[in-house]
C-alpha positions in Angstrom: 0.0 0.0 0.0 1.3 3.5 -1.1 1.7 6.0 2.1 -0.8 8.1 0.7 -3.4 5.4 0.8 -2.3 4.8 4.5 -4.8 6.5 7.0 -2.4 6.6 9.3 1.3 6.3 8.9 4.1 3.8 9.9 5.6 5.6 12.4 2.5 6.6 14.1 1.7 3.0 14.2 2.3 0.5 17.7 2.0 -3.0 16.9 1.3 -5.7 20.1 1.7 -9.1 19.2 2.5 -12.8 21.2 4.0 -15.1 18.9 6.8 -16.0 16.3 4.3 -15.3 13.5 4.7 -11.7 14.0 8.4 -10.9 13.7 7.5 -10.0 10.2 5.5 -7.2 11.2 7.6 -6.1 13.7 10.4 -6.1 11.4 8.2 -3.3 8.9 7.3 -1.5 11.5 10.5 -1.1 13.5 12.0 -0.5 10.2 9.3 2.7 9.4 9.6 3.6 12.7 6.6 2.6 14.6 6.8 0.8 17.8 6.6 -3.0 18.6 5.6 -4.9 21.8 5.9 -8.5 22.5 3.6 -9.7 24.9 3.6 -13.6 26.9 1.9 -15.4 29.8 4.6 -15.8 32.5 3.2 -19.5 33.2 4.5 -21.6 32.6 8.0 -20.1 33.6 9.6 -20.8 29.9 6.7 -19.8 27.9 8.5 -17.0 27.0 11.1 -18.7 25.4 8.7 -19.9 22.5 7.8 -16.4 21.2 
């Protein structure tokens, strides 16, 4: 999508996400500068080590 289709730009963009599918999109939008947040359960104690 061209940026002047986009309603609202990259960099004004935050992206939440929990799981390995969504490194892509983090990648684009750390890239354009927007901001990225990985979120896990805490239980079990290594969950996070799947995302």
């Amino acid at each position: 999508m061209s940026r002047d289709q986009r309603r609202v730009p990259i960099r004004n963009m935050i992206y939440i996400a929990d799981g390995p599918s969504d490194v892509p999109c983090f990648s684009i939008v750390n890239e354009r500068g927007g901001k990225t947040l990985g979120v896990y359960q805490t239980e079990p104690k290594n969950n996070f080590r799947n995302v």
